[in-house]
KEKE-3310 file (N, C-alpha, C; in steps of 0.2 Angstrom, whole numbers, plus 5000, padded with zeros to 4 digits):
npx = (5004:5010:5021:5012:5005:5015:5021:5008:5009:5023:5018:5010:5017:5024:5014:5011:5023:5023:5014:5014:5025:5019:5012:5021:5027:5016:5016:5014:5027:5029:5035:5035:5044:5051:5051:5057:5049:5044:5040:5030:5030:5027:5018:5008:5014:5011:4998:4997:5003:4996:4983:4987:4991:4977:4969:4976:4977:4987:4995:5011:5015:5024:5031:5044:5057:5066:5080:5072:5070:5083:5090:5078:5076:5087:5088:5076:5080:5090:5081:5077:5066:5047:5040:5039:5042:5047:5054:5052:5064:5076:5073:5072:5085:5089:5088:5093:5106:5115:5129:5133:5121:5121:5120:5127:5127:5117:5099:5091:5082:5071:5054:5038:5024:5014:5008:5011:5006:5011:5027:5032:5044:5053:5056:5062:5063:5070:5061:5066:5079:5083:5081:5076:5075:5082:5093:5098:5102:5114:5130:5123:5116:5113:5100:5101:5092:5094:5109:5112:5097:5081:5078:5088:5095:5087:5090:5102:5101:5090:5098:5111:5102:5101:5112:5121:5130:5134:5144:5143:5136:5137:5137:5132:5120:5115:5101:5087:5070:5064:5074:5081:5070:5071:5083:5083:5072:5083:5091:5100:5103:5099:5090:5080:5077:5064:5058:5043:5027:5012:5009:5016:5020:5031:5036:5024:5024:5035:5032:5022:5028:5041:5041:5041:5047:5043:5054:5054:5055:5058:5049:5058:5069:5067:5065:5078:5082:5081:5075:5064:5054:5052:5042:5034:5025:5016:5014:5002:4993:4992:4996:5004:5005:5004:5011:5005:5004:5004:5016:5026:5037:5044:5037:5038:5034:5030:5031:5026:5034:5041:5048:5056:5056:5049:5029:5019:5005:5007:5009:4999:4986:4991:4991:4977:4969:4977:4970:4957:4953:4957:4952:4958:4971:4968:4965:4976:4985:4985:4992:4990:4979:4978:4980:4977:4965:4965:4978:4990:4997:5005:5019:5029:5044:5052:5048:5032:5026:5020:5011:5006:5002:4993:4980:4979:4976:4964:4956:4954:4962:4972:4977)
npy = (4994:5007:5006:5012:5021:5031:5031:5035:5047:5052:5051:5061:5072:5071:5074:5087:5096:5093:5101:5113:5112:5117:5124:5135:5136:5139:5151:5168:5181:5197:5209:5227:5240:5254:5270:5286:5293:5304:5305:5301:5288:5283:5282:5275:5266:5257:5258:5248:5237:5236:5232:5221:5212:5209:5204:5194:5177:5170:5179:5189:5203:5219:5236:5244:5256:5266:5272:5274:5275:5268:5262:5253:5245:5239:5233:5223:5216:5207:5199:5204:5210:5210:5217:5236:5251:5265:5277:5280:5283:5279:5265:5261:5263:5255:5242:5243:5242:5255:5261:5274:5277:5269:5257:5243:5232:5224:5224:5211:5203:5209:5215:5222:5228:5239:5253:5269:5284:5301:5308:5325:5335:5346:5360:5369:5383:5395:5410:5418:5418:5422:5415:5411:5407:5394:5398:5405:5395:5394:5395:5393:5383:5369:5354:5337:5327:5310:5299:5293:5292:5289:5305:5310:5308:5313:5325:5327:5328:5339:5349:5348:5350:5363:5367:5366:5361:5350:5358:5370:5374:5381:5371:5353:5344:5327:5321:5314:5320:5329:5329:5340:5349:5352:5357:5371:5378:5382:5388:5384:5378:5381:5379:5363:5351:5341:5322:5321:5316:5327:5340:5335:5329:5334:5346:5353:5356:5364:5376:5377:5382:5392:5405:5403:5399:5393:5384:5388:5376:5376:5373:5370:5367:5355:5348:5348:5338:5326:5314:5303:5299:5311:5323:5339:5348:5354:5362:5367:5383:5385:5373:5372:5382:5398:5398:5404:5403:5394:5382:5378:5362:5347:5333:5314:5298:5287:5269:5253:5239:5221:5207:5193:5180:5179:5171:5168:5165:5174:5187:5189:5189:5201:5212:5211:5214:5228:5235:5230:5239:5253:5266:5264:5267:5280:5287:5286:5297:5311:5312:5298:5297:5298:5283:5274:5261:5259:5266:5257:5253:5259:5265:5256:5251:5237:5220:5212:5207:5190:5185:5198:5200:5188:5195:5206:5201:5194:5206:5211:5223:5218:5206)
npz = (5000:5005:4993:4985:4986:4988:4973:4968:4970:4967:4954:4952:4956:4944:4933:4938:4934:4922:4918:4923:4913:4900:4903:4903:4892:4884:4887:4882:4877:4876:4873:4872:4862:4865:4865:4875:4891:4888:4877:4862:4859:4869:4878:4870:4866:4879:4880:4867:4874:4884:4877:4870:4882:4884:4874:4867:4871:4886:4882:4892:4893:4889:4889:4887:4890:4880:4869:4857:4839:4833:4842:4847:4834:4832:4844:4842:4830:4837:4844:4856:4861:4854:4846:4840:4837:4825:4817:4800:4789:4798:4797:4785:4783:4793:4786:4776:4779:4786:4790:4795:4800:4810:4811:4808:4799:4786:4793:4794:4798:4803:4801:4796:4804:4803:4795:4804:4811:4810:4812:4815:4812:4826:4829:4842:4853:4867:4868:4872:4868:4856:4845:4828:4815:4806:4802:4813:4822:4821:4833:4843:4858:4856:4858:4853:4852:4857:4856:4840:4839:4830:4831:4830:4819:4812:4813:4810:4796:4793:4796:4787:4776:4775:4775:4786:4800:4814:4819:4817:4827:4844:4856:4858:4861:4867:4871:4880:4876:4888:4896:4888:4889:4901:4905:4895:4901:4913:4907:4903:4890:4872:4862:4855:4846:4842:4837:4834:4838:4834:4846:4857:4873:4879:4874:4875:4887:4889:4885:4894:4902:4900:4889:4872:4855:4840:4825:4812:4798:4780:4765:4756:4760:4767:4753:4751:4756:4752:4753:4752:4762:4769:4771:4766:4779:4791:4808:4815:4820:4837:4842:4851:4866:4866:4852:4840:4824:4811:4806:4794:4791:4794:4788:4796:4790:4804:4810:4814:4820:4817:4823:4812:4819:4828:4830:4818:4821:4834:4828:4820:4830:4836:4827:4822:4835:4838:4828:4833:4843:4841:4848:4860:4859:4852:4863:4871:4867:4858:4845:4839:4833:4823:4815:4804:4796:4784:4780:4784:4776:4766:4761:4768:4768:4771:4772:4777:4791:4789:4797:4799:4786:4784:4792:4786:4773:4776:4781:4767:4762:4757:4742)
capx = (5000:5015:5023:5006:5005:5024:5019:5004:5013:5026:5015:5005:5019:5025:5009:5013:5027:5020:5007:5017:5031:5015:5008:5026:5028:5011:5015:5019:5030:5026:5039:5035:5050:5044:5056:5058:5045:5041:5038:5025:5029:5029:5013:5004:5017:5009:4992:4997:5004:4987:4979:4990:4989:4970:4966:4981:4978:4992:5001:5013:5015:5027:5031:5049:5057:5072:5082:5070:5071:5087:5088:5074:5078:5094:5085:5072:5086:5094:5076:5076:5059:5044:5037:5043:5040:5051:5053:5051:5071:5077:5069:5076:5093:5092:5086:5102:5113:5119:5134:5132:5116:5122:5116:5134:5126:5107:5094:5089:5077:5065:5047:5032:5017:5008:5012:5008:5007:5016:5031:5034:5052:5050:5063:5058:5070:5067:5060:5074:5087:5084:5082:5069:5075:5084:5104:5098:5102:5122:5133:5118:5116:5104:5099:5095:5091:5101:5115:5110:5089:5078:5077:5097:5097:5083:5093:5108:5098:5089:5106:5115:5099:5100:5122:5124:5131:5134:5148:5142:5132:5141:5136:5127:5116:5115:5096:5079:5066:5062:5080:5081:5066:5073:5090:5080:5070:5088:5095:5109:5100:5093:5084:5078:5076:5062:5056:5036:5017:5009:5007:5021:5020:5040:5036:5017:5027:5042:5028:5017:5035:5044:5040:5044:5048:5045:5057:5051:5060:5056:5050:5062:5075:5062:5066:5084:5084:5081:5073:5057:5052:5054:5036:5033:5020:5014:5011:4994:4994:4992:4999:5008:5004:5010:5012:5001:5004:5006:5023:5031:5043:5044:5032:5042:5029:5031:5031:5028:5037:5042:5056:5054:5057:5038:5026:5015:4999:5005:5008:4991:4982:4994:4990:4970:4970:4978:4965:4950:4955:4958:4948:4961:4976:4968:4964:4985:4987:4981:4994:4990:4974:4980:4983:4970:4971:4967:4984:4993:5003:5007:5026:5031:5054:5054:5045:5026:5026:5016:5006:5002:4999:4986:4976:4977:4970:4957:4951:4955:4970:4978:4972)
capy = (5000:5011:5010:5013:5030:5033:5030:5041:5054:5051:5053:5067:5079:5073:5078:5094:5096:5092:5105:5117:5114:5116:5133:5139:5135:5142:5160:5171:5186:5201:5215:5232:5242:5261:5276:5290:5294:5310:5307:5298:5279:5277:5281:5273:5258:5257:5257:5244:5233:5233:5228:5212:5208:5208:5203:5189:5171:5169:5185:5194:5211:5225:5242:5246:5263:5264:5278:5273:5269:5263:5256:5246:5241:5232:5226:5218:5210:5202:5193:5206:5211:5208:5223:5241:5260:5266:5281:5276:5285:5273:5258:5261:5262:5248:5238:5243:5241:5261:5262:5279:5280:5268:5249:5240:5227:5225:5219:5206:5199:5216:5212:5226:5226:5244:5262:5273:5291:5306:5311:5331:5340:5351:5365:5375:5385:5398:5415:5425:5416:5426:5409:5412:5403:5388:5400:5408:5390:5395:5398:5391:5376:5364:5346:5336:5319:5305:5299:5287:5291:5291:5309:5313:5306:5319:5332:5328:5329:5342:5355:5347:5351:5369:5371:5370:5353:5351:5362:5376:5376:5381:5366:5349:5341:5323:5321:5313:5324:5329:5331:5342:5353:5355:5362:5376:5381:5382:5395:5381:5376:5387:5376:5358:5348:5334:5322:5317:5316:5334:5340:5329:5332:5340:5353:5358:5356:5368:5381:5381:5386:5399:5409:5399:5400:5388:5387:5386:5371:5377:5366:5368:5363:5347:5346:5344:5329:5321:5306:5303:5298:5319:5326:5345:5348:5361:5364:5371:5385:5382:5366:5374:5388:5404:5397:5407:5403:5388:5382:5375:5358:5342:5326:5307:5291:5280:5261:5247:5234:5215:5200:5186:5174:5179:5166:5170:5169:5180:5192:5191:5192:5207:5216:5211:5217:5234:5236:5233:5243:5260:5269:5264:5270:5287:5288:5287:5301:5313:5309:5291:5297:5297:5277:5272:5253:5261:5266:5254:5249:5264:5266:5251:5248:5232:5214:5210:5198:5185:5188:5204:5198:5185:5200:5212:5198:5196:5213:5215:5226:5214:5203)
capz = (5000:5004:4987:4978:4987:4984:4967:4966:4974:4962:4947:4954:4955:4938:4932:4939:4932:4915:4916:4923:4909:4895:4904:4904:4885:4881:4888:4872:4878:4870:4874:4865:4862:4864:4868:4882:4894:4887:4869:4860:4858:4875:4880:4865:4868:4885:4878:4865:4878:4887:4872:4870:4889:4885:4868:4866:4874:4888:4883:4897:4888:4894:4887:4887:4890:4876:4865:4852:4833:4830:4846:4845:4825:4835:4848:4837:4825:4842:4848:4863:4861:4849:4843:4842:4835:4824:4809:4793:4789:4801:4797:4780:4784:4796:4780:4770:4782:4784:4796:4798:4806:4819:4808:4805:4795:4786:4800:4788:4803:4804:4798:4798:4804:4800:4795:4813:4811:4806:4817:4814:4817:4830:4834:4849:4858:4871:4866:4876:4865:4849:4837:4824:4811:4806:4803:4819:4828:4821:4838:4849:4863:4854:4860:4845:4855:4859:4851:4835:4840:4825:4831:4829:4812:4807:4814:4803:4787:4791:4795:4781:4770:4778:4775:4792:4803:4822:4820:4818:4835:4850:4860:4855:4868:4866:4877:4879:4875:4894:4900:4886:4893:4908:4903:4893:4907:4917:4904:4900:4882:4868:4857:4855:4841:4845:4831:4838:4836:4836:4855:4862:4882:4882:4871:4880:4896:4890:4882:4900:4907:4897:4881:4867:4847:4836:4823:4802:4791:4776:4762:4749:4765:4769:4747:4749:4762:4745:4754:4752:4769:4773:4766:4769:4782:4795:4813:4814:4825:4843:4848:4859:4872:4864:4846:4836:4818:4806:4806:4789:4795:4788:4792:4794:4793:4809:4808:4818:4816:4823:4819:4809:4825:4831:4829:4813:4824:4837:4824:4817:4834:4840:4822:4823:4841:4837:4825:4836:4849:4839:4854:4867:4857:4851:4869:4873:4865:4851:4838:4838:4832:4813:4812:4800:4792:4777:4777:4785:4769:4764:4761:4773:4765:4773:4771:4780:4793:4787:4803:4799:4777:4784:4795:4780:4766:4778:4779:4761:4762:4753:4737)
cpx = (5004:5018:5017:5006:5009:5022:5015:5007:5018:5024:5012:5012:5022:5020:5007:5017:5029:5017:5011:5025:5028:5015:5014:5029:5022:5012:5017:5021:5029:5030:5041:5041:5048:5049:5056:5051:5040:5037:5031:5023:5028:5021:5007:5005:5014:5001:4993:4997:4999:4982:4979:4990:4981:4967:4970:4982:4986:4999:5005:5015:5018:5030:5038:5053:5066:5073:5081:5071:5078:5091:5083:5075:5085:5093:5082:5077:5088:5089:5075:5071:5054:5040:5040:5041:5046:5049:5055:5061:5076:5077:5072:5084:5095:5093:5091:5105:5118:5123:5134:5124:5114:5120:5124:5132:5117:5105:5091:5083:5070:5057:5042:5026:5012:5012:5006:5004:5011:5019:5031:5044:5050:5055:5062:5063:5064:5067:5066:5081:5089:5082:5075:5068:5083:5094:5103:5103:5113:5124:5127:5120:5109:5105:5097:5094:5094:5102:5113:5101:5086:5080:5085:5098:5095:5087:5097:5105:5095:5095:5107:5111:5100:5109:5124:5126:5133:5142:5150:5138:5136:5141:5131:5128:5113:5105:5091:5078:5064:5067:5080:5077:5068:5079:5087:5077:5076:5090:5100:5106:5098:5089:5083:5075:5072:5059:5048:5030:5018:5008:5011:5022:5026:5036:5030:5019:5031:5036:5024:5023:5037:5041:5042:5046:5047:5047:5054:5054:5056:5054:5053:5070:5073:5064:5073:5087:5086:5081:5068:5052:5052:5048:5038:5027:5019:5012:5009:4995:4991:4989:5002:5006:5009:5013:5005:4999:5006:5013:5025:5035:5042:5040:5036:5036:5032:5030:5030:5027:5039:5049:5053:5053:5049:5033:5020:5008:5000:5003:5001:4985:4984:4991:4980:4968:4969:4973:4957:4950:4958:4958:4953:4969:4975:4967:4971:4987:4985:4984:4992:4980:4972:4980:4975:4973:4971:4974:4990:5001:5007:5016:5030:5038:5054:5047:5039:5029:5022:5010:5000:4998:4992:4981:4975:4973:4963:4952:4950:4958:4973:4973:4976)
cpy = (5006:5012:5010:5020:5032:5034:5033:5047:5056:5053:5059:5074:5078:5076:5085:5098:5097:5096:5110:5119:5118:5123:5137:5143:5141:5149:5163:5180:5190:5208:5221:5237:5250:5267:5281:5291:5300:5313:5301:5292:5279:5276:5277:5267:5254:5255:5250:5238:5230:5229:5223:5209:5204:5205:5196:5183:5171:5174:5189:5200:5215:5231:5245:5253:5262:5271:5277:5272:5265:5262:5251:5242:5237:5227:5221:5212:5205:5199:5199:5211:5209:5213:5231:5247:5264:5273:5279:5277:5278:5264:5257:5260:5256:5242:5238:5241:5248:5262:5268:5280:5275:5259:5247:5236:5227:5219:5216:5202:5204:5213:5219:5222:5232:5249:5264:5281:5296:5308:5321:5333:5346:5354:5370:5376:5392:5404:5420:5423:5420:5421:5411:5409:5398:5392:5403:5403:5391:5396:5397:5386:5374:5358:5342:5327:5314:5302:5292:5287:5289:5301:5315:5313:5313:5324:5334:5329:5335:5350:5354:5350:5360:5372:5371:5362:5355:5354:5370:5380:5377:5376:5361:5345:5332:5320:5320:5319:5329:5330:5339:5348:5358:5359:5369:5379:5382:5385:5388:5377:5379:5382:5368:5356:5340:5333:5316:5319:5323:5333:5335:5330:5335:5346:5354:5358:5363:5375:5383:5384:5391:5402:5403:5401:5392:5389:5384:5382:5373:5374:5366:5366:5354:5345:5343:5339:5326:5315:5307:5303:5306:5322:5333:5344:5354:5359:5367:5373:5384:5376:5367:5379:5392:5403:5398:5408:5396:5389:5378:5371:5352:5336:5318:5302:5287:5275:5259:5241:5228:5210:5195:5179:5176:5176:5170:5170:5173:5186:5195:5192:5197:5213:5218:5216:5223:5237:5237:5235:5250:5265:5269:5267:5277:5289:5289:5293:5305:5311:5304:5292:5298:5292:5275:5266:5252:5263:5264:5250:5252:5266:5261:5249:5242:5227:5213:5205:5195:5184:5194:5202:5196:5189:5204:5208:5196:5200:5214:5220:5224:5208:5194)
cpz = (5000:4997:4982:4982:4984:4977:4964:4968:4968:4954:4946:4951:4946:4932:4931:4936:4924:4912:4917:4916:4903:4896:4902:4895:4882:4881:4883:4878:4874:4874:4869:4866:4860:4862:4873:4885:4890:4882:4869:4862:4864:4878:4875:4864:4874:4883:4873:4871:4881:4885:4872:4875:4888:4880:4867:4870:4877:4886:4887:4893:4893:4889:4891:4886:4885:4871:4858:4844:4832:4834:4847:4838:4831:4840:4846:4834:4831:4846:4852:4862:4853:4847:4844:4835:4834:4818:4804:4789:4790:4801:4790:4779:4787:4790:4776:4773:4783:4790:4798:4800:4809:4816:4805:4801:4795:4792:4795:4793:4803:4799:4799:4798:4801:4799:4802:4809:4810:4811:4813:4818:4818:4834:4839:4854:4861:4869:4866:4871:4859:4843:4836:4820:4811:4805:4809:4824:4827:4830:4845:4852:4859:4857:4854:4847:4855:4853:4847:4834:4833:4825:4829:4822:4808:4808:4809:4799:4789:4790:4789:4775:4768:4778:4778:4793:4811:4822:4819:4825:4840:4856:4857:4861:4865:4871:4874:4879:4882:4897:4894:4887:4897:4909:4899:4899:4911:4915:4903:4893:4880:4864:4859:4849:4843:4838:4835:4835:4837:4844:4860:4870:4884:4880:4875:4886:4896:4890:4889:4904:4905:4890:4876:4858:4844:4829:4816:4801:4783:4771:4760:4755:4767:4761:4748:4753:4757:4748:4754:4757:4773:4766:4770:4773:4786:4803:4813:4820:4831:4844:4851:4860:4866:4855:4840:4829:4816:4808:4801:4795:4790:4793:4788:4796:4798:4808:4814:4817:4821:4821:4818:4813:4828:4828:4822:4817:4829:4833:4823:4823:4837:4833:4823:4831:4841:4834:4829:4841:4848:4844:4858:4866:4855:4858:4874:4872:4856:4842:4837:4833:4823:4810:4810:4800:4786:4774:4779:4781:4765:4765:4765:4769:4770:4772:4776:4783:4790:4790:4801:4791:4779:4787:4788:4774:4772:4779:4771:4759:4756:4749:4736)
residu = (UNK:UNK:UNK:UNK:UNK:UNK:UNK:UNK:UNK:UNK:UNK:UNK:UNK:UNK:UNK:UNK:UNK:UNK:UNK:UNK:UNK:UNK:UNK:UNK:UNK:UNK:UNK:UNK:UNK:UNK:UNK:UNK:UNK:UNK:UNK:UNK:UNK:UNK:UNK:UNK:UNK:UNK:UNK:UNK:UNK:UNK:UNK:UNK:UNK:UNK:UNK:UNK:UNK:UNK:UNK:UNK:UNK:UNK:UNK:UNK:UNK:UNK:UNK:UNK:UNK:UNK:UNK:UNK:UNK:UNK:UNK:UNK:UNK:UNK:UNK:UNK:UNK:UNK:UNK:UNK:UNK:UNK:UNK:UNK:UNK:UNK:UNK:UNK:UNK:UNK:UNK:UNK:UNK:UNK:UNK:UNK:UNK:UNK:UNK:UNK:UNK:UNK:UNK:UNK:UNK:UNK:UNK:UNK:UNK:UNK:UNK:UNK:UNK:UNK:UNK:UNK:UNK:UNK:UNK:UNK:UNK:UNK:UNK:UNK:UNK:UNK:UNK:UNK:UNK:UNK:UNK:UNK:UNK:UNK:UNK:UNK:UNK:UNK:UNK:UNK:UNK:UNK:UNK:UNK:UNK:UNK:UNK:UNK:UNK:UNK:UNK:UNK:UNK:UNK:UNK:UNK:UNK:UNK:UNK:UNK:UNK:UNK:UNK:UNK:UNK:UNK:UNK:UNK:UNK:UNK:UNK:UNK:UNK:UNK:UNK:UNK:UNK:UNK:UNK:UNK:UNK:UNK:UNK:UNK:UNK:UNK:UNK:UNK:UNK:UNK:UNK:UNK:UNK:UNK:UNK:UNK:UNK:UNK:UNK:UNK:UNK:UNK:UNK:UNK:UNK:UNK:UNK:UNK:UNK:UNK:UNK:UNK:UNK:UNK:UNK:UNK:UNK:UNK:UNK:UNK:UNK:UNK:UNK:UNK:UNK:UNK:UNK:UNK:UNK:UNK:UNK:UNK:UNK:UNK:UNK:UNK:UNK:UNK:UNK:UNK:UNK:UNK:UNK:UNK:UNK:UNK:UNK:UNK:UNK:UNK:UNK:UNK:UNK:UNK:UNK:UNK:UNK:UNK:UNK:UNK:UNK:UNK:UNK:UNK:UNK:UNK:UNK:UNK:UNK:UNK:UNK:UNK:UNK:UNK:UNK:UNK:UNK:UNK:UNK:UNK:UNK:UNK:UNK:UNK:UNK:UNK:UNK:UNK:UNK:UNK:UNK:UNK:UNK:UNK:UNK:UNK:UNK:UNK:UNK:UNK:UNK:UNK:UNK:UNK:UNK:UNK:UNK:UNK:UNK:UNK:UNK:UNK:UNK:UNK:UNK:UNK:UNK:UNK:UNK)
# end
């Protein structure tokens, strides 16, 4: 009788053991790869995340604070996360393989799932500094986002397009958006160069604090990026406190995109999800309120996950 218990006891926990190895198997990890606290992805990534906690059998979902696109394009390529919010610039170059803008070799693993919304370049310096326009920023302290960002990159194009390069500014600030703020208001930064959704919460932050300017990019400067990924656009007057006119600048498509190593149905119930849940991401934030699924296909420089293909010929998207 002793070794028939032994023996179910025995079987019991391997039972346990079993079920437990199964549950453990089945959890599908879902870590979204966002950027700073202060800008768009994050909050919008943070709402994605929800979605996929909720919508996604056995999904743990977490929302990553990271120096955005092309940091996440490397993380991606190397498994260490599964989805991620990038500019379109970036995502192209990751694709080539472009060593200067931070890609030693093409991410041949990158996958999209949708086009986002419009990032805007947003040069805002403090009134008191005199910057008005883009040869103003000569002999200035700018900040033009961390070092390799999506937002660094734009920086370089847009100077270069304007004659000018980080040698002509008297100091270059290497900073999330939100550090970057806080040195303005301190008098030790004159401008900021952020690349985000309309109404990004640094800049409404910096504008309830001090005077501001925002500074014009003019089109035929947005002309000579001579990348395609750089349309001319406008910031429509008050977005910001204190900004009372339209503002000429240049608008970059956002992506969100995943790695080949992510299961073809997660894919397709991370993409379906995102979709039926529009309302909780316009609700993250107002940019996020541009992402149609009519134009999810729109411009995408890299390969469909397969994931996302099957959701798209399901709607119709795709034939």
């Amino acid at each position: 009788m002793r070794m028939i218990r032994q023996l179910a006891a025995a079987l019991g926990i391997g039972a346990a053991l079993v079920a437990g190895t199964a549950a453990a198997q089945s959890t599908q990890f879902v870590n979204v790869l966002t950027g700073g606290q202060s800008g768009v992805y994050y909050p919008v990534g943070v709402a994605l995340s929800q979605i996929y906690a909720k919508e996604i059998p056995n999904a743990r979902s977490t929302a990553q604070v990271t120096r955005a696109s092309a940091e996440n394009l490397n993380l991606l390529q190397s498994g260490r996360g599964e989805v991620a919010f990038t500019l379109a610039d970036a995502l192209s170059d990751a694709w080539k393989g472009s060593e200067e803008a931070g890609f030693k070799q093409k991410l041949d693993k990158l996958r999209g799932i949708s086009a986002l919304y419009n990032n805007y370049i947003q040069i805002v310096a403090s009134a008191d500094s005199g910057i008005r326009t883009l040869a103003d920023l000569k002999g200035k302290r700018v900040s033009v986002g961390a070092a390799r960002s999506g937002t660094e990159l734009n920086a370089r194009a847009i100077l270069k397009a304007a004659g000018m390069s980080y040698s002509d500014l008297a100091k270059v600030e290497y900073l999330p958006f939100g550090e970057s703020v806080e040195l303005i208001k301190n008098r030790q930064l004159d401008a900021t160069l952020q690349s985000a959704g309309l109404g990004v919460a640094s800049i409404r932050d910096l504008a309830t604090a001090v005077r501001i300017a925002v500074v014009p990019i003019p089109h035929d400067v947005v002309a000579k990026v001579g990348d395609p990924a750089y349309q001319p656009s406008t910031i429509p007057a008050n977005t910001y406190n204190g900004q009372t006119e339209d503002v000429p600048t240049a608008a970059i498509p956002n992506f969100l995109v995943t790695h080949a190593g992510v299961p073809e149905e997660t894919v397709y119930r991370m993409t379906k999800a995102m979709y039926d849940n529009l309302d909780t991401l316009h609700a993250a934030h107002s940019a996020a309120r541009a992402i149609k699924r009519e134009n999810a296909l729109k411009g995408m420089p890299v390969p469909l996950h397969p994931g996302a293909e099957r959701y798209y010929r399901e709607v119709g998207l795709l034939k």
